[in-house]
C-alpha positions in Angstrom: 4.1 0.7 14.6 3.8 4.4 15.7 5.0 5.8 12.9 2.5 3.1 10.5 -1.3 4.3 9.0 -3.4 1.5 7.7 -6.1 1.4 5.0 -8.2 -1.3 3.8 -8.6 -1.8 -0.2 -12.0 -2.0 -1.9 -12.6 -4.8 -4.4 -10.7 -3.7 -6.7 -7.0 -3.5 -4.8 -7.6 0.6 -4.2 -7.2 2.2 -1.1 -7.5 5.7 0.8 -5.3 6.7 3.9 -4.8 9.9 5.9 -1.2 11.0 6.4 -0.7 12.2 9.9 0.2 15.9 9.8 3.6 15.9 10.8 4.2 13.6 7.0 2.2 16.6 4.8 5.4 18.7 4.4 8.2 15.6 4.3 10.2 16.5 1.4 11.1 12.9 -1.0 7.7 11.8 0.8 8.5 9.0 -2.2 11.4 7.9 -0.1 10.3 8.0 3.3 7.5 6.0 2.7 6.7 2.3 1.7 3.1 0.1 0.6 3.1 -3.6 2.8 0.4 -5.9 2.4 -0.1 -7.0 6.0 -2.9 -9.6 5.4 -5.1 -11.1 3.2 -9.0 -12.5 3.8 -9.1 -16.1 5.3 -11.0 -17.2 2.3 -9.0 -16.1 -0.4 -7.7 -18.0 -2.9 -4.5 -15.8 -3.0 -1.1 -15.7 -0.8 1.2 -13.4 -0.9 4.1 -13.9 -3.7 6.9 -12.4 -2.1 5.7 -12.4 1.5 3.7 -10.4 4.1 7.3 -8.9 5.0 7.7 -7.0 1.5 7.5 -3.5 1.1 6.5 -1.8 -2.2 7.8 1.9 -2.8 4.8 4.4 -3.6 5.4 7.3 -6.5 3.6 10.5 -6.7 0.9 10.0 -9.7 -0.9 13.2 -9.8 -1.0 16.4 -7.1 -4.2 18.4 -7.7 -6.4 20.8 -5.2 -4.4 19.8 -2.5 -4.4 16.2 -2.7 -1.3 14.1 -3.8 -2.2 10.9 -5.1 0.4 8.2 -5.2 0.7 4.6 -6.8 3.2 1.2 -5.6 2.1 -0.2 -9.1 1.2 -3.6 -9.2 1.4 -6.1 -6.0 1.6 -9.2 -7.5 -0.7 -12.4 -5.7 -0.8 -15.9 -6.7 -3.0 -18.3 -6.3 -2.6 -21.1 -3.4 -1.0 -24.5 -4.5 -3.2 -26.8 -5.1 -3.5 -30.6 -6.0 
């Protein structure tokens, strides 16, 4: 996982990351880079939909002062199967 940065989202699903240096000039940073939702609180009431092992493509939303905000759009959850 060198090449991996990880974040933690607030309550509502947003999150902030550093790139490491060597990413800041990548050229198509769109396609070197991907969104994974690695885990999720014990006591949710969500799982994954698709799996821990999906990746969501990010896309550049705004680039202002310097900073380059991107977005993967929505990361769909669902509830746990209950009886």
């Amino acid at each position: 996982m060198a090449n991996s940065v990880f974040g933690i989202t607030d309550e509502n699903g947003n999150f902030t990351i550093e790139l490491p240096s060597w990413l800041h000039a990548t050229p198509n940073l769109e396609k070197a880079c991907a969104v994974k939702v690695i885990q999720l609180p014990l006591d949710s009431v969500c799982r994954l939909r698709h799996g821990p092992s999906s990746s969501h493509g990010i896309h550049l939303s705004s680039s202002e002062d310097g900073f380059r905000t991107y977005t993967t759009g929505w990361i769909q959850l669902q509830q746990h199967d209950t009886k």
